[in-house]
C-alpha positions in Angstrom: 44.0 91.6 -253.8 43.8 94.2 -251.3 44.1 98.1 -251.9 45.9 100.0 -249.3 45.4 103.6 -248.8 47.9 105.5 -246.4 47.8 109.3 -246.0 49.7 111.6 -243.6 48.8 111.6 -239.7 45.5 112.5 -239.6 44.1 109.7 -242.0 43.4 106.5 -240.8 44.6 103.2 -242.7 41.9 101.4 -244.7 42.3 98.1 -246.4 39.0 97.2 -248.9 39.2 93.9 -251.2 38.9 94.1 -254.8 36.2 92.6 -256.0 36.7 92.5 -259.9 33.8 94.3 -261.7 32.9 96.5 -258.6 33.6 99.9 -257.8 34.9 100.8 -254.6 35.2 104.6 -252.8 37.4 104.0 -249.3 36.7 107.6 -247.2 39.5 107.5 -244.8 38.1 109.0 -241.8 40.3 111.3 -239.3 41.8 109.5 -236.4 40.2 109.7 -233.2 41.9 112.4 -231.2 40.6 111.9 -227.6 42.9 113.2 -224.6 43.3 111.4 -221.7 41.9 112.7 -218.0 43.6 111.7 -214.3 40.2 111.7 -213.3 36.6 112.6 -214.4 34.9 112.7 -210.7 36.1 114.9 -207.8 34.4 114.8 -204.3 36.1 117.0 -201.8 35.6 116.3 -198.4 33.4 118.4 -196.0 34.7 121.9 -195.7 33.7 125.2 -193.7 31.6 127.9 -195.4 34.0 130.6 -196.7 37.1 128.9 -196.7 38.5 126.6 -199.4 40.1 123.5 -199.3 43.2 122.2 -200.9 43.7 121.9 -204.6 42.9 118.5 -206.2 44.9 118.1 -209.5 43.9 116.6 -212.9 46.6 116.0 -215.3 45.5 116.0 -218.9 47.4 114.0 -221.6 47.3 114.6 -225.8 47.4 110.7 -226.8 46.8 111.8 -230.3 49.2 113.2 -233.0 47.9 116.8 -233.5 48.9 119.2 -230.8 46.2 119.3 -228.1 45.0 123.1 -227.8 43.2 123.8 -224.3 40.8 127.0 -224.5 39.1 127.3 -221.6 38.6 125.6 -218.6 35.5 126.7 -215.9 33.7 125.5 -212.8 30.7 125.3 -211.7 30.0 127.8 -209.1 31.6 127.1 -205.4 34.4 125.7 -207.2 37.5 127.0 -209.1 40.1 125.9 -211.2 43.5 127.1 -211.6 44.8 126.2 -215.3 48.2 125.3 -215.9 47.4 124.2 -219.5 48.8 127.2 -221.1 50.7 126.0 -224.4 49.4 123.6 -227.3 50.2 119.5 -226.1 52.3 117.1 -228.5 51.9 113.7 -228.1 52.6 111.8 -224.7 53.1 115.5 -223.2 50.8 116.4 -219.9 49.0 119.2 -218.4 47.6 120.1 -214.8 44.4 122.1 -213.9 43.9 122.3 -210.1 40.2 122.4 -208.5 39.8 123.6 -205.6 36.1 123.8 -203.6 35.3 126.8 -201.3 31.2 126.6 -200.1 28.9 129.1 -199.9 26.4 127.8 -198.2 26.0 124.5 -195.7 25.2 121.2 -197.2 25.9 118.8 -200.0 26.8 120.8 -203.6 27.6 119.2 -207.4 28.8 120.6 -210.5 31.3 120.3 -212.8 35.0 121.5 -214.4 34.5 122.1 -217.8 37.7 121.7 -220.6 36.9 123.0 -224.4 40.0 122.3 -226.5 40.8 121.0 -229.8 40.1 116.9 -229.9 37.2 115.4 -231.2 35.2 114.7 -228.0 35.2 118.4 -226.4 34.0 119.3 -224.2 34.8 117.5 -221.4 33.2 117.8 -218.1 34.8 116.6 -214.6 32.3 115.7 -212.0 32.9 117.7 -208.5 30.9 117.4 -205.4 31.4 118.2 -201.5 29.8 119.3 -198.5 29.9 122.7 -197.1 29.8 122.5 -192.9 29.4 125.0 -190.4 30.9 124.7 -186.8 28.1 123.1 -184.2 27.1 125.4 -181.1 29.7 123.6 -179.3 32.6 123.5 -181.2 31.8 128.0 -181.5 31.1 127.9 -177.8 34.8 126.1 -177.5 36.6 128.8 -179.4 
């Protein structure tokens, strides 16, 4: 025999034996509630000091069944992020948050894009990276 134990969306489905003259506890755990990224690494390409490039887009899926709440998304200084996250996610429905990488200083830079929402695993972290150039003699000589 087999004892089956459904609850609403949140519980998971858990099948024990029966074992005649054994007691048996099933703790149905919550289901996994993990949202999906478009990507977890950024790395701009080389970009002047003091300006910023174009915006690089992550779009952020709820694949679970509780409504996906986003609270608060950062960056790691020399980048920003422009959240478009702004109401709770059902299932299957998408978000975008937009990075974009402006250097303050020449040479190679890493951080990160943080997202704190409701799932299980937060937070998240997107790796970003770039390089931040300034113009050779010659190309300021040219101008």
């Amino acid at each position: 025999m087999t004892l089956r134990v459904v609850a609403c969306s949140l519980i998971a489905l858990v099948a024990l034996p029966l074992v005649p003259g054994v007691s048996q506890l099933a703790a149905a755990a919550p289901a996994a509630q993990f949202p999906q990224f478009s990507a977890t690494t950024i790395a701009f390409r080389s970009q002047l000091v003091g300006t910023s490039s174009a915006a690089r887009s992550v779009v952020i899926t709820n694949r679970a069944t509780p409504a996906l709440f986003i609270f608060k998304v950062s960056a790691s200084p020399d980048f920003a992020v422009r959240n478009h996250c702004t109401r709770p996610l059902r299932r299957g429905e998408s978000c975008e948050i937009q990075v974009i990488f402006s250097p303050s200083f020449a040479g190679e830079t890493e951080g990160a894009v943080t997202i704190v929402d409701s799932s299980d695993a937060s937070p998240h972290a997107i790796t970003v990276s770039g390089a931040g150039t300034v113009p050779s003699n010659k190309e300021q000589a040219s101008q």
